[in-house]
TORPA-4810 file (N, C-alpha, C, O; in nm, 3 decimals):
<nodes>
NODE_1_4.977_12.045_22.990_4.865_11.981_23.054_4.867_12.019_23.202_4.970_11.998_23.267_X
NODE_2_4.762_12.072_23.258_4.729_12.061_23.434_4.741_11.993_23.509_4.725_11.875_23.477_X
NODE_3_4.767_12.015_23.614_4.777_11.918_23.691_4.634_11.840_23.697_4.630_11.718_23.678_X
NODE_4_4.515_11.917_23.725_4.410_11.868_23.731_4.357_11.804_23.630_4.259_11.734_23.657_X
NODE_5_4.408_11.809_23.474_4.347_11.751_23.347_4.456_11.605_23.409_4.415_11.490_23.425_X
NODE_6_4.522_11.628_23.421_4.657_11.451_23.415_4.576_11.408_23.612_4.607_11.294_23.646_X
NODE_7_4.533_11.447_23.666_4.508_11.330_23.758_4.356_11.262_23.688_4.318_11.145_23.688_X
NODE_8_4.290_11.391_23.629_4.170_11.329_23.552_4.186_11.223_23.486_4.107_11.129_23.491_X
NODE_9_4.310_11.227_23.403_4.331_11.134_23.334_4.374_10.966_23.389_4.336_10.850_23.372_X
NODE_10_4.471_11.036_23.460_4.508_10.941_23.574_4.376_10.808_23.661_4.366_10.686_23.676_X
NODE_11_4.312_10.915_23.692_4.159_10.816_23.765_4.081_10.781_23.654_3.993_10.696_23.667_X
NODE_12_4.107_10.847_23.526_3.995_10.791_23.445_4.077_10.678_23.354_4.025_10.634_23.252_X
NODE_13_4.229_10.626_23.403_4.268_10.520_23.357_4.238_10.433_23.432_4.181_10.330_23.396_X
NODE_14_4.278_10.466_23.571_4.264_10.333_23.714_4.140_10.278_23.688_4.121_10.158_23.669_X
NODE_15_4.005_10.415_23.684_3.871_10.315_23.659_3.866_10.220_23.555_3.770_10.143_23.561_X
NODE_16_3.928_10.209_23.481_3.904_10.164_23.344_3.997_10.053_23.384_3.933_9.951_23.357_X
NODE_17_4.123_10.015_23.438_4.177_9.877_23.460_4.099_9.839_23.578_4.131_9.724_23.609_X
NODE_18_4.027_9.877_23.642_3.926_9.833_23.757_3.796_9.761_23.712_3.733_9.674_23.771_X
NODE_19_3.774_9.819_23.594_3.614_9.783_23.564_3.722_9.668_23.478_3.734_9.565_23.544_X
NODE_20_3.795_9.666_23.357_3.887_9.508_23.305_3.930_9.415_23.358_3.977_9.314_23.305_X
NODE_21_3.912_9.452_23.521_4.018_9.328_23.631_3.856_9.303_23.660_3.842_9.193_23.606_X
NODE_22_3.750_9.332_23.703_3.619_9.347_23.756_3.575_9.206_23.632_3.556_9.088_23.659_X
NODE_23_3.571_9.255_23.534_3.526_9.163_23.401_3.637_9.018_23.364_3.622_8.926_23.284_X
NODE_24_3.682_9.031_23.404_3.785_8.922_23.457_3.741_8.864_23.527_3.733_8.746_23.494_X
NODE_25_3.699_8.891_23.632_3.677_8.798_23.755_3.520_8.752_23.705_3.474_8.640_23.729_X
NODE_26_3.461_8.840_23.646_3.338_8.808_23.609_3.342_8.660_23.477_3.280_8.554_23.490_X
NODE_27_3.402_8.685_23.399_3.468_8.538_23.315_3.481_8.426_23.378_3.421_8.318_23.375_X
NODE_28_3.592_8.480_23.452_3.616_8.369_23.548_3.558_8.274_23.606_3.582_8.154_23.595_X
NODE_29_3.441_8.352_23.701_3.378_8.301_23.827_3.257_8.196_23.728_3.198_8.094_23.766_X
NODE_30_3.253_8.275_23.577_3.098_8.190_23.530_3.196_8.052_23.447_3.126_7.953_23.428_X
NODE_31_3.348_8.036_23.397_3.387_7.912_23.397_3.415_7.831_23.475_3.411_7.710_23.452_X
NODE_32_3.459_7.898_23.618_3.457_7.808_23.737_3.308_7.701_23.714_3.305_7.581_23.688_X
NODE_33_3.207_7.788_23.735_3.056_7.751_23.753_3.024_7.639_23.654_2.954_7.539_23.667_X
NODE_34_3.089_7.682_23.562_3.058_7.562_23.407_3.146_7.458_23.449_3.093_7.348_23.434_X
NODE_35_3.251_7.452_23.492_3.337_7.341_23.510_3.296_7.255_23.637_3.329_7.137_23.639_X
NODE_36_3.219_7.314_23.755_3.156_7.299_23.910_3.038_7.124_23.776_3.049_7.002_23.785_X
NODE_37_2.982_7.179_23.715_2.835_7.074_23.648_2.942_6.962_23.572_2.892_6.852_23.550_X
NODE_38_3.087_6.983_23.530_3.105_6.888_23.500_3.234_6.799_23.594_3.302_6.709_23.545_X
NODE_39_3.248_6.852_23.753_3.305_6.759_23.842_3.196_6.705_23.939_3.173_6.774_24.038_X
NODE_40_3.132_6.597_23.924_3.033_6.574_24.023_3.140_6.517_24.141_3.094_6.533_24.254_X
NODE_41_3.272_6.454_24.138_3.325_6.453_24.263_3.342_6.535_24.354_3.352_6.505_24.473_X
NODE_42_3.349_6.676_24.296_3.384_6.799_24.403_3.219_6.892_24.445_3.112_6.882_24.385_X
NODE_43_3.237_6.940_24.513_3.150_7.038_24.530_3.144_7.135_24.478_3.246_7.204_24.487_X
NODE_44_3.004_7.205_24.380_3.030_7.309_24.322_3.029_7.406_24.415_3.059_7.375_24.530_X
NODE_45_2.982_7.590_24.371_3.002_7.681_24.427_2.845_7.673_24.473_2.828_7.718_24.587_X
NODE_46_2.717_7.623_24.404_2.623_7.612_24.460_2.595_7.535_24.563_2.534_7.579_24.660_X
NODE_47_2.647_7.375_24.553_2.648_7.328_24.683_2.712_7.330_24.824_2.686_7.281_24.934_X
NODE_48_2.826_7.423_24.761_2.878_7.470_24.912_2.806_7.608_24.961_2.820_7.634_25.081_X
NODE_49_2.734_7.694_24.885_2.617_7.771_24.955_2.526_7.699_25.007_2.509_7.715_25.128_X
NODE_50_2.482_7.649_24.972_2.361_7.552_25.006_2.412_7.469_25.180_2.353_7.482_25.287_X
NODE_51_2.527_7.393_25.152_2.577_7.290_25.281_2.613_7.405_25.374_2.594_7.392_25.495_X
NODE_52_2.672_7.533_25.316_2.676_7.651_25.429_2.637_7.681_25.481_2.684_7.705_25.592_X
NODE_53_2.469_7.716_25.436_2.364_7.782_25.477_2.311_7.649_25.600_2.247_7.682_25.700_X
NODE_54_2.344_7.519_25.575_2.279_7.423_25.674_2.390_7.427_25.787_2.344_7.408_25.900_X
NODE_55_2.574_7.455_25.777_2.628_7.432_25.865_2.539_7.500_26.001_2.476_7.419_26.069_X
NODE_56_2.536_7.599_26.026_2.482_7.600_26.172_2.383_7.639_26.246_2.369_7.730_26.326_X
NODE_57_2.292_7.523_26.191_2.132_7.488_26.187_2.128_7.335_26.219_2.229_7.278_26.176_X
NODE_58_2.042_7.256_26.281_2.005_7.165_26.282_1.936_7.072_26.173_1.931_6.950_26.162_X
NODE_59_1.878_7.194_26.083_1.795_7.155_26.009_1.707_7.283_25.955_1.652_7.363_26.031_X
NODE_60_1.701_7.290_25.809_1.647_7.412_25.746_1.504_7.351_25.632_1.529_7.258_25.556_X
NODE_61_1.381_7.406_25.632_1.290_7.413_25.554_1.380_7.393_25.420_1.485_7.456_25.403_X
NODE_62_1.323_7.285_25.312_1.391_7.317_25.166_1.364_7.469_25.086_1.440_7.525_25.007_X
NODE_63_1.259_7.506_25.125_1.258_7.662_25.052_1.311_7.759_25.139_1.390_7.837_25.085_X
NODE_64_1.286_7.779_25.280_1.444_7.887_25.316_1.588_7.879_25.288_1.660_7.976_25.267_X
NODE_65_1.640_7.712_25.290_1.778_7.711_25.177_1.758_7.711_25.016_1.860_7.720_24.948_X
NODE_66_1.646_7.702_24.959_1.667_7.790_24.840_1.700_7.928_24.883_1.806_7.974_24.839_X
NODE_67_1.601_8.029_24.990_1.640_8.164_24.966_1.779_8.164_25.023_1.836_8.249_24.954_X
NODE_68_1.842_8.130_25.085_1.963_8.136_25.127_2.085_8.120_25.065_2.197_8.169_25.072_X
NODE_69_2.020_8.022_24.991_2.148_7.977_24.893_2.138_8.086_24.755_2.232_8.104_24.678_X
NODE_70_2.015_8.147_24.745_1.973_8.237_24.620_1.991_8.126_24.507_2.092_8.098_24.443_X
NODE_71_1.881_8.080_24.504_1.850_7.947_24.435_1.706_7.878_24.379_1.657_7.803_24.464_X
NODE_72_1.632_7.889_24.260_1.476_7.874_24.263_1.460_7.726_24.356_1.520_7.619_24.369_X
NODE_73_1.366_7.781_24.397_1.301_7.650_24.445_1.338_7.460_24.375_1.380_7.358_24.430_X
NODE_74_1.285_7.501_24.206_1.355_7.386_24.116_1.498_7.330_24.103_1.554_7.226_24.070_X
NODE_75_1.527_7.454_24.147_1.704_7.375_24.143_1.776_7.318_24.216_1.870_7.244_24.188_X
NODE_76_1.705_7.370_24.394_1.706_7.373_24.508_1.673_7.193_24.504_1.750_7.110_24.550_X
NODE_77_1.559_7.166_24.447_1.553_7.025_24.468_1.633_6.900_24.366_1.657_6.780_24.384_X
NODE_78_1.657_6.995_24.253_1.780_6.898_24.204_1.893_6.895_24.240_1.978_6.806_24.229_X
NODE_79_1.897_7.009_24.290_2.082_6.999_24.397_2.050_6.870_24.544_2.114_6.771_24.579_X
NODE_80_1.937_6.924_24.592_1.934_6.860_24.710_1.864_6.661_24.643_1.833_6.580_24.731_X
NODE_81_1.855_6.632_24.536_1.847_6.504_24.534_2.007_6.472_24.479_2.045_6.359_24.508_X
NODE_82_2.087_6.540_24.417_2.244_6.443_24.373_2.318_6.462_24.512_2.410_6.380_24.524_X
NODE_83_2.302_6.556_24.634_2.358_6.613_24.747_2.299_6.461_24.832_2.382_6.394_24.894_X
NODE_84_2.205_6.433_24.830_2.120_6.329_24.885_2.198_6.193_24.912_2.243_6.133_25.010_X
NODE_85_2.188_6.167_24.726_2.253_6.057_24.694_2.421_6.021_24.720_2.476_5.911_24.707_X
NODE_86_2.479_6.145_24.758_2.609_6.150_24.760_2.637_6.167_24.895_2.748_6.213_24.921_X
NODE_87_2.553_6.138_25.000_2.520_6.111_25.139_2.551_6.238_25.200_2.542_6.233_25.323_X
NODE_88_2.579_6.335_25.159_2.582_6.514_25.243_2.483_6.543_25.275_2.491_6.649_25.338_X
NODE_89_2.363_6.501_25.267_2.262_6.592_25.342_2.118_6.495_25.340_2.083_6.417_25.252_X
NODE_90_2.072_6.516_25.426_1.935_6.396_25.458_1.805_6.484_25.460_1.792_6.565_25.552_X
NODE_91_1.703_6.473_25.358_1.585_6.507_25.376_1.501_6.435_25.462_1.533_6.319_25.488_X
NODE_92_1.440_6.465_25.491_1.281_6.419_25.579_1.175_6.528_25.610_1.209_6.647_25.618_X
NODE_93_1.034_6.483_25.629_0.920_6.555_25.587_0.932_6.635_25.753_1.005_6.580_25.835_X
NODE_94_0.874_6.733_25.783_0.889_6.800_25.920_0.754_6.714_26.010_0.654_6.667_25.954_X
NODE_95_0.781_6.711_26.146_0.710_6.654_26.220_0.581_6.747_26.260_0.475_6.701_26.304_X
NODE_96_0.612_6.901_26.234_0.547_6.984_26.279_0.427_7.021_26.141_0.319_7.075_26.167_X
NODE_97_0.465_6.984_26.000_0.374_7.023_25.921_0.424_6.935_25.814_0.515_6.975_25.742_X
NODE_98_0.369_6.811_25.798_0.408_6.726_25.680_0.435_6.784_25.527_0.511_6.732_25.445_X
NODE_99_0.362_6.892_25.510_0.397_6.924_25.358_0.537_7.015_25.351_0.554_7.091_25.256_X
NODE_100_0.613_7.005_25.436_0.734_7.098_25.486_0.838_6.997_25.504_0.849_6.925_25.604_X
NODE_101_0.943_6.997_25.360_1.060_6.874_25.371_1.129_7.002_25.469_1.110_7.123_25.478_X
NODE_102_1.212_6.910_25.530_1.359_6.969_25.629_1.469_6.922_25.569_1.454_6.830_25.488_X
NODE_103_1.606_6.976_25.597_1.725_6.936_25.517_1.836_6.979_25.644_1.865_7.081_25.706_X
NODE_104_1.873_6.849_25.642_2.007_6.894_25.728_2.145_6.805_25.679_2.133_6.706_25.607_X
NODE_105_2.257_6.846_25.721_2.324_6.768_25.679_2.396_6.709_25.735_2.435_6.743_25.847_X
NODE_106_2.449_6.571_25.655_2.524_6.458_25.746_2.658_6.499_25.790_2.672_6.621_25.789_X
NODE_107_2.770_6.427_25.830_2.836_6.469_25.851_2.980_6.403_25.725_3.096_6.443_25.726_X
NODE_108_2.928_6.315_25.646_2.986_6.329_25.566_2.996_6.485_25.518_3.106_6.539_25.504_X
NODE_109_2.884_6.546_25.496_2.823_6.699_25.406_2.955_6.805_25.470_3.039_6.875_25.413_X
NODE_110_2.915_6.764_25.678_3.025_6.898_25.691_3.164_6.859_25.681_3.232_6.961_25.691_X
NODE_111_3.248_6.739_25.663_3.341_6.705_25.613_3.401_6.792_25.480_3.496_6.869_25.472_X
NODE_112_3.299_6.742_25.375_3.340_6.823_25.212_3.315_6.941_25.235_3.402_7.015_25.189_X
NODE_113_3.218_7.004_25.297_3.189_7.146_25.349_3.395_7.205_25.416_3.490_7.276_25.381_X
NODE_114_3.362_7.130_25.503_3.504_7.165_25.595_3.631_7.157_25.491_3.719_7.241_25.511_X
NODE_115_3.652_7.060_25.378_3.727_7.054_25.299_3.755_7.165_25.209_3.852_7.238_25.230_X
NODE_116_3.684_7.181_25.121_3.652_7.297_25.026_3.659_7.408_25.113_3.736_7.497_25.077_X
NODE_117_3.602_7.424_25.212_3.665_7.595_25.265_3.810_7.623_25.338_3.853_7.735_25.364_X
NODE_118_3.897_7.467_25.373_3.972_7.466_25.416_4.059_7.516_25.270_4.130_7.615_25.258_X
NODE_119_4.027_7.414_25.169_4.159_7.452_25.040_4.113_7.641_24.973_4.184_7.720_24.911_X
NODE_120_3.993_7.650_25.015_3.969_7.815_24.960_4.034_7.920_25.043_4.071_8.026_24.993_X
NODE_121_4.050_7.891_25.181_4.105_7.991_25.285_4.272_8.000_25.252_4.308_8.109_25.205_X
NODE_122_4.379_7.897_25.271_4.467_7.865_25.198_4.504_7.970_25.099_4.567_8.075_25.112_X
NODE_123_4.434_7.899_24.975_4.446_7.981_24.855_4.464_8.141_24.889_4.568_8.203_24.864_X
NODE_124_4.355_8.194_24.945_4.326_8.296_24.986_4.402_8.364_25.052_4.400_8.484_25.028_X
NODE_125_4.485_8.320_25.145_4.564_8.340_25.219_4.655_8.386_25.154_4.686_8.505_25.148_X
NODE_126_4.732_8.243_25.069_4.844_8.279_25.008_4.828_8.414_24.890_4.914_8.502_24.883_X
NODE_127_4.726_8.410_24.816_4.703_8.484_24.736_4.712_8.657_24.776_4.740_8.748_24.697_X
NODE_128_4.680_8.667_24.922_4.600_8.834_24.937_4.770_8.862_25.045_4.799_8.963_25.108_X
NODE_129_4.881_8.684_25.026_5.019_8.740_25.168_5.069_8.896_25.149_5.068_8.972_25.246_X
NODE_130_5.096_8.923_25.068_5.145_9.005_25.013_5.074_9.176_25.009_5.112_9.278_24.952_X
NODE_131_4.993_9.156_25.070_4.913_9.318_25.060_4.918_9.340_25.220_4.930_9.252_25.306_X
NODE_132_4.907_9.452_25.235_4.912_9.541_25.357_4.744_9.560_25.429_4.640_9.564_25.364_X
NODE_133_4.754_9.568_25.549_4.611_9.578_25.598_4.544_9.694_25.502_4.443_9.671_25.436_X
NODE_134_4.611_9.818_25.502_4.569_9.899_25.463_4.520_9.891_25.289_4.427_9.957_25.243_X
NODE_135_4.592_9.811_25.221_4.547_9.757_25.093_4.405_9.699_25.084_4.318_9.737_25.006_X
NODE_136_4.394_9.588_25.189_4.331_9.476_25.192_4.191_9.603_25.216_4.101_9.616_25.132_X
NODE_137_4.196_9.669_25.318_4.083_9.769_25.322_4.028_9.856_25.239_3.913_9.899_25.240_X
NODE_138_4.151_9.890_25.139_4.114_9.989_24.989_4.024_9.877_24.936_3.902_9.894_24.936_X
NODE_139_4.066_9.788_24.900_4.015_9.655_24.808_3.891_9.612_24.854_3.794_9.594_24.780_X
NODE_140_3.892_9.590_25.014_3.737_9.569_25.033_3.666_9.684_25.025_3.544_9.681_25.007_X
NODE_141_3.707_9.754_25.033_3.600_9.922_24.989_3.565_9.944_24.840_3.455_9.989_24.810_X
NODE_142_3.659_9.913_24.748_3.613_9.937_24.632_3.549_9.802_24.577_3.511_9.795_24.461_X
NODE_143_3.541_9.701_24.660_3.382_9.593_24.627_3.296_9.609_24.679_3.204_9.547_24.625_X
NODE_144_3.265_9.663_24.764_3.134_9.708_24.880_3.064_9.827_24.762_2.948_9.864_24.744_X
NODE_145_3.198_9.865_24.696_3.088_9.997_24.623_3.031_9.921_24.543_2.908_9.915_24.551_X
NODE_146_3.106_9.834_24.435_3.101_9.762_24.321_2.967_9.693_24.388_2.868_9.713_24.318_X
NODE_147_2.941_9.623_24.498_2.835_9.492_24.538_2.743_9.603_24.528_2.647_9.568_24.460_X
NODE_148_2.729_9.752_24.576_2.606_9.834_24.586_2.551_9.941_24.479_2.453_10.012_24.506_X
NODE_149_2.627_9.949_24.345_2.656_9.948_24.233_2.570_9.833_24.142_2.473_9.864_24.073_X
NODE_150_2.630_9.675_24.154_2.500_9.617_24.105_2.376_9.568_24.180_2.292_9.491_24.135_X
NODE_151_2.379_9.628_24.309_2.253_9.605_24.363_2.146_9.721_24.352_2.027_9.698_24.373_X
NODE_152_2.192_9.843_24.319_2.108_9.926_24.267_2.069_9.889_24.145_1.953_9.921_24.118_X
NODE_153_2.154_9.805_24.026_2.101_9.794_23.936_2.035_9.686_23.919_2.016_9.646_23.803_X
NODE_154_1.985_9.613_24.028_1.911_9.461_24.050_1.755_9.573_24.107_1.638_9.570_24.069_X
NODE_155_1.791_9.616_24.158_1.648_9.675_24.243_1.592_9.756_24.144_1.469_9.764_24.144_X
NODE_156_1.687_9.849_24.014_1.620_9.880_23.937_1.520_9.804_23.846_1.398_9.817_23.840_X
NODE_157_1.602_9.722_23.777_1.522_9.651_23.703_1.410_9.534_23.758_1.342_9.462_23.686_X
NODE_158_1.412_9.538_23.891_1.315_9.484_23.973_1.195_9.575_23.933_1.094_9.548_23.869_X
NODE_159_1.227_9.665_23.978_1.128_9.784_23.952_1.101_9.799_23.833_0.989_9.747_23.833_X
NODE_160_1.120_9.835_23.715_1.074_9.767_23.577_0.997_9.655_23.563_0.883_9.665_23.518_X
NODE_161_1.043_9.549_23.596_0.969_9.449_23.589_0.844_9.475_23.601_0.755_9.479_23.516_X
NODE_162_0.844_9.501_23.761_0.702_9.507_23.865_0.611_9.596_23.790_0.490_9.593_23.809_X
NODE_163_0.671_9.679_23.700_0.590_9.810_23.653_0.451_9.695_23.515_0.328_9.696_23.509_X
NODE_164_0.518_9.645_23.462_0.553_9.595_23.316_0.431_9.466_23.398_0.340_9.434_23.322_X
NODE_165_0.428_9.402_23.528_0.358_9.290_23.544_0.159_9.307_23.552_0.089_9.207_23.567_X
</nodes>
């Protein structure tokens, strides 16, 4: 065998435990998400986008923190009425155009906000001690491809769509 047939082989194994560790995390992240609807004590992964997107703002339109949070409009307002009730975040109608709710949040909100990113950084920390800058930079390079990888394939089938409407 060549040298050049065995590194072929070689990269065409790495891709292949890359795209299995990739689908892993992809498992993962959607039981996290399922388990987020059945702890209403904690904050899911949607409402800490959401309380994120308000940390440093005074106050955000309810449909720019849907787009922010990447969130329909509908869900946007069922998050933001249990978020409500659970005193993190205060609606009121805008002074400048009544049909325009505003959302900001209390400070209970940046408390659990501040909580949850405090125990994720941590984690994080401990998790990535062990790799070298220079690792940590391979790793963020081969997700930057991966994030632009399925964002070509989001814009494709955007484009399908649009064709098809």
């Amino acid at each position: 065998m060549s040298a050049a047939t065995r590194r072929d082989e070689d990269r065409d194994a790495a891709l292949a435990a890359l795209l299995a560790a990739w689908k892993e995390v992809v498992v993962i992240q959607r039981r996290l998400r399922a388990r987020d609807s059945q702890r209403p004590d904690r904050l899911s992964m949607a409402h800490f986008l959401a309380l994120s997107a308000l940390e440093d703002t005074d106050e955000l339109p309810a449909g720019r923190l849907a787009a922010k949070a990447e969130l329909s409009p509908a869900a946007t307002t069922q998050m933001l009425d249990h978020l409500e009730r659970q005193g993190m975040v205060r609606r009121q109608r805008s002074a400048d155009d009544r049909r325009v709710v505003t959302v900001s949040l209390t400070e209970l909100g940046r408390e659990r906000l501040a909580a949850r990113r405090a125990d994720f950084a941590e984690r994080y920390r401990d998790a990535m001690a062990d790799l070298s800058p220079d690792e940590l930079a391979a790793g963020a390079a081969v997700l930057e491809r991966m994030r632009d990888l399925l964002e070509g394939y989001a814009r494709r089938e955007e484009a399908v769509a649009a064709t098809r409407a």
